[in-house]
PANU-730865 format. One record per residue (C-alpha): x negated, y negated, z negated. Coordinates in nm, 3 decimals. Layout:
// residues N
[[X, Y, Z]] ...
This chain:
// residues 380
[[0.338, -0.188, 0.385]] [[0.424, -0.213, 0.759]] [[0.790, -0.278, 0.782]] [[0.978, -0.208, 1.101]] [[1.209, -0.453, 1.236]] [[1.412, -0.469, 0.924]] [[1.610, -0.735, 1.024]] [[1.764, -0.588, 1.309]] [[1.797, -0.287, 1.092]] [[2.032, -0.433, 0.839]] [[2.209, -0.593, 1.073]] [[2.286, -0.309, 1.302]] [[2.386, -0.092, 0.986]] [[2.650, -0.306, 0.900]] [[2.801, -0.266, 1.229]] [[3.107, -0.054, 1.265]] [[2.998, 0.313, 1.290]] [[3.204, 0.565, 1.532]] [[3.341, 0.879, 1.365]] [[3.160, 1.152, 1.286]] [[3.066, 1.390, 1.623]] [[3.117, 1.118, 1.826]] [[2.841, 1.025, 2.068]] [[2.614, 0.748, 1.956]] [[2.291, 0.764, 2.073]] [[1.947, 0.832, 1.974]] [[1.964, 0.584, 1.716]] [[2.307, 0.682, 1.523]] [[2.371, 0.961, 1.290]] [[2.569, 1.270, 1.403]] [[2.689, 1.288, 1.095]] [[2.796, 1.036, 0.992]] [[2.787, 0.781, 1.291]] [[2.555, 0.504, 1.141]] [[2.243, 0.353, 1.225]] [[1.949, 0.578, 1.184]] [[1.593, 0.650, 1.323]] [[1.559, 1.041, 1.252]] [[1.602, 1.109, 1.582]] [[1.343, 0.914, 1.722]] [[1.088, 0.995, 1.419]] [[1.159, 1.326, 1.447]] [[1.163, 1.391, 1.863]] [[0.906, 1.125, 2.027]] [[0.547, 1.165, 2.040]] [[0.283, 0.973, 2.204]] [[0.228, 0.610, 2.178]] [[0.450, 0.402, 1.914]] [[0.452, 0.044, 1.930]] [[0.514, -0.069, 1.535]] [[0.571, -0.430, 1.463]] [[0.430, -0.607, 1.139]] [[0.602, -0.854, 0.957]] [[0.369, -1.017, 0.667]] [[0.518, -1.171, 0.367]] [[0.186, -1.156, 0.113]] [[0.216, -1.500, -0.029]] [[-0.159, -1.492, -0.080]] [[-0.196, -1.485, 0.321]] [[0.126, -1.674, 0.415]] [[0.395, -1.533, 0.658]] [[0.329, -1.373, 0.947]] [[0.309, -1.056, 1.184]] [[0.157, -0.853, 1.444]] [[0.171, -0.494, 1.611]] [[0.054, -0.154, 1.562]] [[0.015, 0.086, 1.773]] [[0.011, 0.469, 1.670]] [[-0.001, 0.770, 1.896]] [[0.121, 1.072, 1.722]] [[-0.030, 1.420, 1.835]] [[0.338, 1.575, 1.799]] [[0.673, 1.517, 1.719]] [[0.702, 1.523, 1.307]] [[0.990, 1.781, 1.318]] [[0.821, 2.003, 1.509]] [[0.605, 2.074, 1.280]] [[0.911, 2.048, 1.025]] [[1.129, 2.328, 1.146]] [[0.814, 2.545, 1.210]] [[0.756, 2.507, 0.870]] [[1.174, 2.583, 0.815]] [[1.111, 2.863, 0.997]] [[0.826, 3.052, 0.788]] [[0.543, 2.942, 1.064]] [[0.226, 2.795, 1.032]] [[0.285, 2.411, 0.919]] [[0.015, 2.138, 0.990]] [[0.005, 1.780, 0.959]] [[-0.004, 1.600, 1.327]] [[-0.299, 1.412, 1.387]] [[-0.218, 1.031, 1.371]] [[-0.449, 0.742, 1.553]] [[-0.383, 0.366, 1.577]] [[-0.500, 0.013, 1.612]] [[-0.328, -0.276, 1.460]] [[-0.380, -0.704, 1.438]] [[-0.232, -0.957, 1.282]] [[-0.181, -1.363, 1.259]] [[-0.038, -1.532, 0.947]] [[0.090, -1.899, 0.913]] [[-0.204, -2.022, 0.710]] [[-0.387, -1.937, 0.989]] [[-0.578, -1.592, 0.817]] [[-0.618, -1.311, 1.111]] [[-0.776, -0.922, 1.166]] [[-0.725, -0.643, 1.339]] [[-0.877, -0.267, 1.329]] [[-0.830, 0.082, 1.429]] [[-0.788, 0.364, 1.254]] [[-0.803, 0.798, 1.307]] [[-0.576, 1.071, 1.058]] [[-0.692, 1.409, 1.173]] [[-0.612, 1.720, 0.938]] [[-0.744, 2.059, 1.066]] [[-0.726, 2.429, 0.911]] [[-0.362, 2.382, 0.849]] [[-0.376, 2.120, 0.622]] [[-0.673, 2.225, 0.429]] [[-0.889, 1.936, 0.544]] [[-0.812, 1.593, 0.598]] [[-1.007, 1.306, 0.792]] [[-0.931, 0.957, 0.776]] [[-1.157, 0.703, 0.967]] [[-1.096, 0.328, 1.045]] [[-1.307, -0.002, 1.084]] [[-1.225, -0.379, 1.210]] [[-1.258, -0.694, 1.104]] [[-1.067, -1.021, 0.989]] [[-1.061, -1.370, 0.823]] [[-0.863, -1.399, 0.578]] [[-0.793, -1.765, 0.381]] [[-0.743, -1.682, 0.028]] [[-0.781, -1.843, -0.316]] [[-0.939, -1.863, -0.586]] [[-0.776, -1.844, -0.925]] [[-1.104, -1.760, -1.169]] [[-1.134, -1.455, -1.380]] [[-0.915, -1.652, -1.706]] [[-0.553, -1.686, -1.688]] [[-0.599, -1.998, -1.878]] [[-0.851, -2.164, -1.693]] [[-0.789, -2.433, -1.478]] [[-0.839, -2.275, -1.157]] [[-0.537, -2.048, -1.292]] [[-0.316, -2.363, -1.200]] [[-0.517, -2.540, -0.931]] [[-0.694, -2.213, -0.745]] [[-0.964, -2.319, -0.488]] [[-0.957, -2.202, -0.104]] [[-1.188, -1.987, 0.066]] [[-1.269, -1.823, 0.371]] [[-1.389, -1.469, 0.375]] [[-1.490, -1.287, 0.743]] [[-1.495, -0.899, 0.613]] [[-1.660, -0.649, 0.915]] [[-1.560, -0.292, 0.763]] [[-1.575, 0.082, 0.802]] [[-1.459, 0.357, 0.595]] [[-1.509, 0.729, 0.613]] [[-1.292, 0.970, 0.427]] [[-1.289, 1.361, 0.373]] [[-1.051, 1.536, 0.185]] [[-1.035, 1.868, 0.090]] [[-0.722, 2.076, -0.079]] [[-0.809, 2.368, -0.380]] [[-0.684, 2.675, -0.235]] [[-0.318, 2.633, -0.182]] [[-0.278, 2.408, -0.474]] [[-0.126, 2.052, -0.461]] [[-0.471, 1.943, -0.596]] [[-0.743, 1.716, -0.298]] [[-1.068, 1.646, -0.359]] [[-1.231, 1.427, -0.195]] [[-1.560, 1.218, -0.073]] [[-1.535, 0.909, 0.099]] [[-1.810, 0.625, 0.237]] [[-1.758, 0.259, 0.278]] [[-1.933, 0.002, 0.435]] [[-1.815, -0.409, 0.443]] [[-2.026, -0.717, 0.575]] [[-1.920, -1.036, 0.480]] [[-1.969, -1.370, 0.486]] [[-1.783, -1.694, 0.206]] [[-1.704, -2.022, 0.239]] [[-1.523, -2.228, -0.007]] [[-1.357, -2.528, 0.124]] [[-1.500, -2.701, -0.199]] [[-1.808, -2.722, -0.442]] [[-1.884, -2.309, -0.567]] [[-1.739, -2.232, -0.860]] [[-1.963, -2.166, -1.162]] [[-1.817, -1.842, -1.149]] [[-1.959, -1.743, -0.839]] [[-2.351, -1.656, -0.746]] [[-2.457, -1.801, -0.442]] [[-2.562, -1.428, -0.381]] [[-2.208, -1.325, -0.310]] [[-2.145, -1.596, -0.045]] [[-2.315, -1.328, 0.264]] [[-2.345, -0.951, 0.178]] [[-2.422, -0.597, 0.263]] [[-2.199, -0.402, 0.074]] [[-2.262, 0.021, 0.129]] [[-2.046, 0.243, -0.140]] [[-2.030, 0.644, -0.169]] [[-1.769, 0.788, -0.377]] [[-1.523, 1.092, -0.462]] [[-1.171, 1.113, -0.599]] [[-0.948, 1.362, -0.715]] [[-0.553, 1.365, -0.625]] [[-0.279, 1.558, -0.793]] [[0.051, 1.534, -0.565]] [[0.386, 1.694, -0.645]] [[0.610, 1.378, -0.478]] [[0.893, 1.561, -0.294]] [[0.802, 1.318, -0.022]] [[0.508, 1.125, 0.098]] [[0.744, 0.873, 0.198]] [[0.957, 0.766, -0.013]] [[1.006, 0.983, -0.340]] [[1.268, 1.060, -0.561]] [[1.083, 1.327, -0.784]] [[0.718, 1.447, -0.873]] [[0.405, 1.295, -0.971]] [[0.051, 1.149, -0.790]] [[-0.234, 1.105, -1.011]] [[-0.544, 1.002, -0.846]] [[-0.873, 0.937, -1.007]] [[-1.135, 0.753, -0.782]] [[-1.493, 0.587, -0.792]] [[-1.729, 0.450, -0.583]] [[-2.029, 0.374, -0.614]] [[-2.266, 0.103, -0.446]] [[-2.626, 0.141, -0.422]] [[-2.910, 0.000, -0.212]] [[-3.003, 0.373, -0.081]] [[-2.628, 0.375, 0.024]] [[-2.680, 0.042, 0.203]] [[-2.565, -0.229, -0.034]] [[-2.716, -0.555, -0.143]] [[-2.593, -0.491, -0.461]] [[-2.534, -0.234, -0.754]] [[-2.209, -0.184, -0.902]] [[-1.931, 0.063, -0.912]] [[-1.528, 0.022, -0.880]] [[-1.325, 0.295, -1.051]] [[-0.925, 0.318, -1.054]] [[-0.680, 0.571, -1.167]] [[-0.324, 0.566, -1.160]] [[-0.047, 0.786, -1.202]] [[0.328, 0.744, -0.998]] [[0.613, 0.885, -1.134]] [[0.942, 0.963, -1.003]] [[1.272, 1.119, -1.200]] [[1.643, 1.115, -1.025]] [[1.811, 1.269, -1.313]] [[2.152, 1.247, -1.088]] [[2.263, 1.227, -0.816]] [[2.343, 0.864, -0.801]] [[2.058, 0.711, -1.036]] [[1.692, 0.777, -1.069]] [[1.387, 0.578, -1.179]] [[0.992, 0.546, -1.173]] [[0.704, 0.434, -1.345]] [[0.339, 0.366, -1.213]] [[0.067, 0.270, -1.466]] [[-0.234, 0.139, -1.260]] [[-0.591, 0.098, -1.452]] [[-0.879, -0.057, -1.232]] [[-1.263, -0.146, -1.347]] [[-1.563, -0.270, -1.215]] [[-1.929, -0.256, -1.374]] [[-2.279, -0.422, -1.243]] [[-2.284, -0.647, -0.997]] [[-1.949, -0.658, -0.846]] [[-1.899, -0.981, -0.635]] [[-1.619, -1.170, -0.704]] [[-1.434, -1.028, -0.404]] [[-1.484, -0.642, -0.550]] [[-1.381, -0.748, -0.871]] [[-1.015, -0.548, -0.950]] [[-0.699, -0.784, -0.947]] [[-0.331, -0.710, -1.072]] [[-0.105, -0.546, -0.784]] [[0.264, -0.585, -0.889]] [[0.543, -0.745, -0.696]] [[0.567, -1.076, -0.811]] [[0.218, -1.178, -0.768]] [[-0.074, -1.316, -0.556]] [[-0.317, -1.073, -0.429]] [[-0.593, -1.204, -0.648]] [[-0.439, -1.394, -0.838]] [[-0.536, -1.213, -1.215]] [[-0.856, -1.050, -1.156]] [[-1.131, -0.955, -1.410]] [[-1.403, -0.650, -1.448]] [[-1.107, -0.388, -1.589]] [[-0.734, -0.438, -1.537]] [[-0.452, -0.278, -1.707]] [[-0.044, -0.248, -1.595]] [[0.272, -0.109, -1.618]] [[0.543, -0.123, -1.354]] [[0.864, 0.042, -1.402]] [[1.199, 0.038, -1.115]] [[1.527, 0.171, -1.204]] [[1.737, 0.289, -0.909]] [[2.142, 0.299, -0.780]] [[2.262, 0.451, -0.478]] [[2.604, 0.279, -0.369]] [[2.642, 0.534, -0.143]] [[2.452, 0.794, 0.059]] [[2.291, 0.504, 0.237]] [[2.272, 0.197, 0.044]] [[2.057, 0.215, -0.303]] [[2.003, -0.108, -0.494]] [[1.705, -0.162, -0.749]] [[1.528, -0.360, -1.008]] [[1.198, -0.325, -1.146]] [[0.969, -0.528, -1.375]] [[0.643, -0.443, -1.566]] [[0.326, -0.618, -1.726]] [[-0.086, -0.653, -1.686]] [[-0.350, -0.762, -1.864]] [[-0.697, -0.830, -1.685]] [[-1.001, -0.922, -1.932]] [[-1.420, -0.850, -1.889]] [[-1.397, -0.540, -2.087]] [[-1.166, -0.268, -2.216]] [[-1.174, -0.436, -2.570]] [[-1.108, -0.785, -2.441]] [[-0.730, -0.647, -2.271]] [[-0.601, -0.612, -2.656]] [[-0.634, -0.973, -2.720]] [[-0.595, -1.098, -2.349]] [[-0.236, -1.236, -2.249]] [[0.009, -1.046, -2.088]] [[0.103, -1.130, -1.731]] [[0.489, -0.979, -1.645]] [[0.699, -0.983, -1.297]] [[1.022, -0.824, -1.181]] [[1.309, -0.821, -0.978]] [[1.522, -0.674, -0.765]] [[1.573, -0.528, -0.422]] [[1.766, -0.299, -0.181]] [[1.720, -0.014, 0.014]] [[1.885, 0.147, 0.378]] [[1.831, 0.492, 0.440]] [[1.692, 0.429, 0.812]] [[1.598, 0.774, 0.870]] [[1.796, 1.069, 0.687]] [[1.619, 1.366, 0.753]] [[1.286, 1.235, 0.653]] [[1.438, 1.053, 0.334]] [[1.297, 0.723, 0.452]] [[1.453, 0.405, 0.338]] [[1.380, 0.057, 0.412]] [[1.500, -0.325, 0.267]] [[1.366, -0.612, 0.045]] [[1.251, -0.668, -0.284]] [[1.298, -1.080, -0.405]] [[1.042, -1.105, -0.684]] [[0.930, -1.345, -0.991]] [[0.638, -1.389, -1.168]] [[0.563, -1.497, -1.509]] [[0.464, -1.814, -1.418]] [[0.795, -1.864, -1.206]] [[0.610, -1.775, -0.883]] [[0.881, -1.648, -0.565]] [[0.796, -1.379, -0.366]] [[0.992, -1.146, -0.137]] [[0.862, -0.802, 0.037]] [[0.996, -0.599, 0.351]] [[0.977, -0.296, 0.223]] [[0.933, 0.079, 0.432]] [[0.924, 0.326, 0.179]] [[0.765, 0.297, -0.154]] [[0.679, 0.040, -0.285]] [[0.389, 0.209, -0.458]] [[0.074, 0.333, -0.263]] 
């Protein structure tokens, strides 16, 4: 999520727009005079300063700046492809850091470089941060659920990626390598959860995944599907001070029946086996709630948004769904069920790449508040 000055955004769209064909600058629409960044998506290449605004409750407000240098304008590539021409992705690098109020910070860098038109793609990044989290124990009923305990972890990271598409299908395979250092401290006595063994590790994981992707845009969709079926495995020979794997598949969904409304669902199943430190261990992702906050060996959830289009830019939305986190797959039938919901908005800040951006205000079960700057989907 790396929203992009959506304050200003909403504020300028609300502006009076000039008619239609009247000049407005790089950053109105020609057609129909309001505020949008197609232009500037579409036309500039080279170096892109992005700002980050950071509204994770687990890490507290906060922001920083990206940096991305695109190899080539993303419509040149577009009306190539319009045209019948060879199409190929534009090679992508960037750096980013951040600060947050409760004082958590990181940075890193990062390299997207497909080659044979699209056939192959590399992805490459490493940094560093330290990040002030808590702890909420692996039982929603426990008492750390309610009174969570603060840490300090200092992750050092790399991460290697290679993907490869099947013929001139919509199906990727891939292989990927991952490589974290780091180093706990809790700001209180170590849970009995916890091994002393997880407090400074190693951690070296190789692993493949599969990816089925029919979304009519990367984006932000409106229809198709992305399955993707993952695993990694960590191993001493692979560099890790412990063994353990971490497997995840989950399948997006996206319907616009007309032209006004359309919906999605995402149903999101994580596990861990061995000896996953408590940091590796999976965790319930939904709007709503902490980073961290249900986390187990296997998690389980449904998430579901529903979708309204005022207009051809404004789209308002609500969405809501449930988890259940337990030690194994038999343990999620009996386990309690953890909801969240709410509802949000969406501008369409760039037209011609069907890119909207806006807020989601979100509860949790246990009446936690969150909200989200949202640039795109929501789902990743």
């Amino acid at each position: 999520m790396i929203p992009r000055g959506t304050a200003l955004t909403l504020l300028l769209a609300l502006t009076p727009a000039p008619a239609v064909g009247q000049k407005g600058g790089v950053f109105r629409d020609p057609e129909d005079g309001r505020l949008d960044m197609s232009e500037w998506l579409l036309t500039k290449k080279g170096v892109l300063p992005i700002p980050i605004i950071i509204t994770e409750p687990a890490l507290g407000y906060g922001g920083g700046l990206a940096v991305a240098f695109f190899s080539q304008p993303l419509g040149g590539e577009a009306s190539k492809r319009h045209q019948g021409q060879e199409f190929s992705v534009p090679m992508i690098a960037g750096a980013a850091a951040f600060y947050t109020s409760d004082g958590s910070a990181g940075g890193g860098a990062f390299l997207f470089y497909p080659f044979r038109h699209d056939q192959f793609r590399y992805l490459g990044a490493l940094g560093g941060a330290s990040l002030n989290l808590d702890f909420f124990g692996f039982d929603p009923e426990s008492p750390l659920a309610d009174k969570p305990l603060g840490y300090t972890i200092d992750p050092r990271f790399v991460v290697q990626r290679m993907q490869a598409r099947i013929k001139q299908t919509p199906l990727f395979a891939g292989l990927h390598y991952l490589y974290v250092h780091t180093k706990t401290t809790f700001d209180a006595a170590l849970p009995e959860e916890i091994p002393d063994r997880d407090l400074k590790l190693g951690l070296g994981g190789l692993g493949t995944s599969l990816e089925y992707d029919t979304r009519d845009n990367l984006l932000d969709a409106r229809r198709g599907m992305d399955i993707t079926a993952s695993g990694t495995w960590y191993q001493k020979a692979f560099g890790s001070d412990l063994a353990f794997g971490r497997y995840q598949v989950q399948g997006l969904f996206y319907w616009q029946p007309e032209k006004r409304w359309g919906y999605g669902l995402r149903v999101d199943s994580r596990f861990a086996t061995g000896d996953a430190p408590f940091f590796m261990k999976p965790f319930l992702q939904m709007r709503g709630l902490e980073s961290g906050q249900y986390a187990n060996d296997v998690t389980l959830l449904t998430e579901g948004e529903l979708r309204y289009s005022i207009d051809a830019r404004w789209t308002i939305l609500g969405f809501g769904g449930g988890g259940r986190v337990g030690e194994t797959l038999g343990d999620l039938g009996s386990a309690p069920t953890v909801g969240a919901g709410g509802v949000g908005f969406r501008y369409l800040i760039a037209r011609q790449l069907g890119l909207g951006t806006g807020l989601d205000f979100a509860w949790g079960s246990a009446g936690q508040f969150a909200f989200y700057i949202q640039t795109g989907s929501a789902w990743r």
